[in-house]
N, C-alpha and C positions, 0 to 999 in steps of 0.2 A: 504494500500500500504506500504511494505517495504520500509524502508529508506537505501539509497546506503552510508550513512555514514559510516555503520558496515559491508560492502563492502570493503575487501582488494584484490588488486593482485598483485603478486610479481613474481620475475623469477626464474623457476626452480631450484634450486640449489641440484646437483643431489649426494654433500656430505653431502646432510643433510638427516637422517634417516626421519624426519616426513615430509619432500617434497617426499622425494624415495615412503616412504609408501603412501601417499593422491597419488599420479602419478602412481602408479600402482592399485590402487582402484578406482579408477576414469576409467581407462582405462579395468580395468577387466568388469567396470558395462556398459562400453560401448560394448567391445569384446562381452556379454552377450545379449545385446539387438540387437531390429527386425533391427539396420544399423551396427552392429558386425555383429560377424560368430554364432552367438545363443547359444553360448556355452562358461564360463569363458576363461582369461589365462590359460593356460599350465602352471605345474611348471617350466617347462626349460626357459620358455617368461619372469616369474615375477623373474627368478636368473637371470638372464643375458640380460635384457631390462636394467638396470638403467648401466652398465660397459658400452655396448655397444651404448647406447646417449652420456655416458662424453666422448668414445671414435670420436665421430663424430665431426668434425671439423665446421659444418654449421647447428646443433641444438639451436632451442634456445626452450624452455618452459616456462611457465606463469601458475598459480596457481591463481586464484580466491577462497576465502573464504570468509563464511560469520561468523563471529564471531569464528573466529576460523576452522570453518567446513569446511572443503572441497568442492567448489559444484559447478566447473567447471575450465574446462583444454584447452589449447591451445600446441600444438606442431609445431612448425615450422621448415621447413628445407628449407636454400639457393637451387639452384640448378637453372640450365639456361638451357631453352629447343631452 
């Protein structure tokens, strides 16, 4: 069993190039997979996904790594139905 010590997660911070980068690779291997669309990001999705989050007022994001690596993502958005 893994130990959750070497278990970090922090919040998106979407001026920082190695959050941009792990949040759009994360996201392309989901977009990719049988509960995506089966097919990677677009390149128009991975330019203008990370402008278009810091442009949102009610984003928030969460970064899970384990020693550094990337290997799981949370996206959150406010919104009242």
């Amino acid at each position: 069993m893994k130990s959750l010590a070497r278990l970090q997660i922090t919040r998106v911070r979407l001026s920082d190039p190695a959050d941009v980068r792990d949040l759009l690779a994360l996201l392309a291997e989901y977009a990719a997979g049988p509960t995506g669309r089966g097919r990677p990001l677009d390149e128009t999705a991975r330019r203008t996904l990370p402008d278009r989050l810091a442009e949102h007022p009610h984003y928030l994001g969460w970064l899970a790594r384990d020693e550094g690596r990337a290997i799981g993502l949370v996206n959150a958005f406010q919104g009242v139905s």
